[in-house]
Residue, then its C-alpha position, 0 to 999 in steps of 0.5 A: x479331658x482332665x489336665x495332664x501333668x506336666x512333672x515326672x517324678x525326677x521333676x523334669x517338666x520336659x516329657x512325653x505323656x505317660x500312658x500306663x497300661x495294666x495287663x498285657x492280655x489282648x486288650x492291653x497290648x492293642x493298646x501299646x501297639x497301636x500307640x507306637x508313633x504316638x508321641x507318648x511313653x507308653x508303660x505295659x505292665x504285668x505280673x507275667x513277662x509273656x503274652x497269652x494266646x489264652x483260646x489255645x490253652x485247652x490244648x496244652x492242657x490236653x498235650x497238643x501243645x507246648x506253654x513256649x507255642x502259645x506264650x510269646x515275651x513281651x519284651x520280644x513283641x514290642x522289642x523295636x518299639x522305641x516309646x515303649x517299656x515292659x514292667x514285671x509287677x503286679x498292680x495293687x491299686x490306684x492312687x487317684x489323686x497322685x495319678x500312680x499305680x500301686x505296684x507289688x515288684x517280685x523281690x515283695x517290694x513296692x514302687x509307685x508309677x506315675x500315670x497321664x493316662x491309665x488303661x485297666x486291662x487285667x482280664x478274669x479270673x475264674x468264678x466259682x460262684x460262691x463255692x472257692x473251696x471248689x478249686x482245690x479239687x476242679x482247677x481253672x484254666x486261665x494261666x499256662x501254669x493252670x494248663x501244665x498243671x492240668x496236663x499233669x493231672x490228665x497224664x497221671x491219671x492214665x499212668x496211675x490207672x495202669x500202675x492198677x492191679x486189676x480192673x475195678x472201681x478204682x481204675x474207672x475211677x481214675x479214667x473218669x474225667x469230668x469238665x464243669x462248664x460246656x461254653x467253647x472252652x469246655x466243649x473245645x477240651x473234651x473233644x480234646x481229652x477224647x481225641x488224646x484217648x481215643x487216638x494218641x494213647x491207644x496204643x501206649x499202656x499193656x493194662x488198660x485200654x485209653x478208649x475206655x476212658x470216660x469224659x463227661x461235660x456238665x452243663x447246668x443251662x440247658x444245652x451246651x454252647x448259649x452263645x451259639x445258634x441253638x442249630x449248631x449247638x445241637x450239631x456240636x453236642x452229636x459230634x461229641x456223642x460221637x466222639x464218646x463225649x457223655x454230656x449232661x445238661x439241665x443240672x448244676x453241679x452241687x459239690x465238688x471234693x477230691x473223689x469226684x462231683x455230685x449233680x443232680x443228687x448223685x455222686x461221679x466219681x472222678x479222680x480229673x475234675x476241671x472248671x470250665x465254667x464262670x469267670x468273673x474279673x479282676x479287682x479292679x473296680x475297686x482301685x477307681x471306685x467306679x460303678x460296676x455291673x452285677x459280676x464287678x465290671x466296670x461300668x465305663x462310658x461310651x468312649x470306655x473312660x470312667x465316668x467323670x475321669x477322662x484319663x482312666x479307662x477299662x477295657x476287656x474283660x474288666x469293663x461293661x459295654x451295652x451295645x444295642x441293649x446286649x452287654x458285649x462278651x468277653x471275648x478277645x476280638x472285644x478287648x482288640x478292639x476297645x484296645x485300638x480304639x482307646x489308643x486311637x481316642x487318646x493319640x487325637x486328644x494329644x493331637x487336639x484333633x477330632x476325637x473318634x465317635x463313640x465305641x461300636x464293636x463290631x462283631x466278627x462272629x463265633x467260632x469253636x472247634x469239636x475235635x478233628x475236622x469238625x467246626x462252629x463258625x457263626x457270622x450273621x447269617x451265616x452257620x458252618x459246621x464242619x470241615x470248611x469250619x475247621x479249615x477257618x477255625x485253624x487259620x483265624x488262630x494262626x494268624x491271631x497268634x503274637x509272633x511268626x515264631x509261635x505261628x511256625x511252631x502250632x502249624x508245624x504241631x499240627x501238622x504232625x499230629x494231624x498225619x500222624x494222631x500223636x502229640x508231642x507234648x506228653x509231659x508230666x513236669x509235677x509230682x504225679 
C-alpha cells in the first residue's frame, strides 16, 4: 500500500484519512455506506445531488413513475453518517502525484480535493458505436432528464397524431415508436410503451385510436435478451408478439435522422426513436493512465486497485473484471458488491489487520420484466418466467430502492396502476 499522507491542505497533520469517492451511483455509495464506523473521512462526490435507481428508468420514461420515486438526495441517504460529506461537482481529472482530484464546481469554478485513497465509480454513458450524430434523433436513457425528456417525446407523439386532420402517413408516422438495442432495458420499455397504449390511453383521444400504436425493437445480434437463457428469451420475444411488439433481429440499424431509421436497406418511419443499445464508460481511464479493455474499462487488479497504485481503485461500470475467464457485466449487483469489498479492503489496511481475499462476485442472477404479470428470473439453474417472476421481479427492486420514502411511493404507483391500468405520471413538462 502506498504511504498515506499525513497533511491536509490546512497543514494540520492530525486527521483521518481521505478517502474520496468519484459517483454516487451503486458502486459509489456501497462504498460510503459500508465505511461509515471506519475511521476515515469519507468525500462522496458528483455532478448530480441524488441517487439513481437507474433499472426503473424506463418507467418514467413510459409514465409509470415520477423522476422524485426513483431519485433519492444523497445528503438525505447518508444525512447521520457522521464521517461522511457530499460534493456537487463534477471530476475533470487526477492529479497522481499531488493525490487531488480536478473538480468543475457549478458556478464553472475550480477546486482540487486531496485524496488518501480514490475510488473511481462514475459508471457509463451511452455508446453509439461511432455514429454520435445519432443521438440528436435517438436519445439515451441513463439520467432522470433523459427519462423526462423521453416521456415528453412519447406524449407529444400521441397528442400530435390526434391534433391530425385525417388519418395517414403522417399520423402512422407519429404513432411509430422505434427502440434500438433489445437487452432488458429495451425489452423492459417496449413492453412498457405497449402497456401505455394498449391500456392507459385507450380511452383518452376522439381521433385516434392508442392501440393502434406500433412499437418495433431492433435488434442486430440475432435474438433479443444475449445475457439470458436462449429458452427464455424466446419466451419474452412471444410475450412481446403478444403484447403487439413487432421485433426485428439479425440487422443493425444503418442510420438514424429525424424522420425515422433504415435497417436492413429499408427506411422506418418514426417520429419516437430511443437508444437502447451499447454504453461504453466514462473517461476515467484516462486520469490515471491505466490499461484499459477494448471498450475503455480499466483493467484493475484482483483487489480492483490500479496496478501498481494501491490507493486507486475503480469499480462498476468503469472497471474490467475477469472472473473465470468471462469479464463481469455491468450490472448494478456488480458495483454493490466491489463497492463493499473495496470498503472492507481499505478499513483492514487502516486496521493493519488480514486484508479480504481476492474479489469474487457472486452471481445473484438475471431478472427482467415483460409488461404485466410477466418475468424473467435465471439463478443457476433455475429459469421462471411468469407470474412468480414478476412477484420477485417487484419485490428485489422494491427493496433495492435507497430509501423507505421511494419504496412507499413505487409500491403505492403500482399498486394503483396495477387495479386500475392508468399511470399518474402523464406529464409533459418540454415544449411538445
Amino acid at each position: 500500500m502506498a504511504e498515506l499522507s499525513s497533511r491536509d491542505p490546512s497543514g494540520s497533520t492530525n486527521r483521518r484519512p481521505r478517502v474520496v469517492i468519484v459517483g454516487a451511483g451503486f458502486g459509489g455509495l456501497a462504498v460510503a455506506r459500508t465505511l461509515r464506523r471506519a475511521p476515515v473521512e469519507v468525500v462522496l462526490i458528483d455532478r448530480a445531488n441524488h441517487h439513481l435507481f437507474t433499472p426503473l428508468l424506463y418507467q418514467v420514461a413510459t409514465a409509470d413513475l415520477g423522476p422524485g420515486d426513483i431519485a433519492s438526495p444523497i445528503r438525505q441517504i447518508l444525512r447521520r453518517q457522521r464521517n461522511a460529506q457530499v460534493l456537487l461537482a463534477e471530476a475533470e481529472g487526477v492529479d497522481l502525484d499531488g493525490r487531488q482530484v480536478q473538480l468543475r464546481l457549478p458556478d464553472g469554478g475550480l477546486r482540487q480535493e486531496p485524496f488518501d485513497f480514490l475510488i473511481l465509480a462514475t459508471g457509463v454513458r451511452a455508446s453509439y458505436f461511432g455514429h454520435d450524430d445519432w443521438e440528436r434523433h435517438a436519445p439515451s436513457l441513463k439520467t432522470l432528464q433523459d427519462a423526462t425528456a423521453l416521456r415528453d417525446r412519447v406524449l407529444a407523439a400521441f397528442e400530435r397524431a390526434e391534433l391530425e386532420p385525417e388519418e395517414g402517413e403522417r399520423r402512422d408516422e407519429l404513432l411509430t415508436f422505434v427502440l434500438v438495442g433489445a437487452g432488458p432495458t429495451g425489452v423492459e420499455m417496449a413492453g412498457a410503451l405497449a402497456e401505455l397504449a394498449r391500456e392507459t390511453l385507450v380511452r383518452d383521444f376522439r381521433r385516434i385510436d392508442p392501440r393502434r400504436a406500433r412499437v418495433v425493437l431492433l435488434e442486430a445480434g440475432p435474438r433479443i435478451l444475449p445475457g439470458f437463457d436462449e429458452r427464455l428469451a424466446r419466451r419474452a420475444a412471444a410475450r412481446l408478439a403478444g403484447m403487439g411488439v413487432e421485433v426485428r433481429c439479425g440487422r443493425p440499424v444503418e442510420a438514424i435522422d429525424a424522420d425515422g431509421v433504415v435497417v436492413g436497406g429499408t427506411r422506418l418511419a418514426a417520429a419516437t426513436v430511443a437508444w437502447t443499445a451499447g454504453v461504453a464508460p466514462t473517461p476515467a481511464a484516462a486520469w490515471l493512465g491505466a490499461s484499459v479493455d477494448r471498450s475503455g474499462r480499466v483493467r484493475v487488479a484482483s483487489d480492483l486497485s490500479v496496478p501498481g497504485r494501491g490507493e486507486l481503485f475503480a469499480i462498476g461500470d468503469v472497471a474490467f473484471v475477469e472472473q473465470d475467464g468471462r469479464a463481469l457485466p455491468g450490472v448494478a449487483q456488480v458495483a454493490l458488491q466491489q463497492g463493499r469489498y473495496v470498503a472492507r479492503l481499505i478499513a483492514a489496511r487502516l486496521a493493519g489487520g488480514p486484508v479480504p481475499p481476492p474479489f469474487r462476485y457472486r452471481d445473484l442472477g438475471n431478472m427482467a420484466v415483460v409488461g404485466r404479470n410477466f418475468a424473467l428470473l435465471e439463478r443457476r439453474s433455475l429459469r421462471l418466467g411468469g407470474y412468480l417472476a414478476w412477484l420477485a421481479w417487484a419485490l428485489v427492486h422494491l427493496e433495492s430502492l435507497a430509501l423507505f420514502s421511494n419504496r412507499l411511493a413505487v409500491f403505492t404507483r403500482w399498486a394503483w396502476q396495477y387495479f386500475t391500468r392508468q399511470r399518474g405520471s402523464r406529464l409533459i413538462l418540454g415544449k411538445p
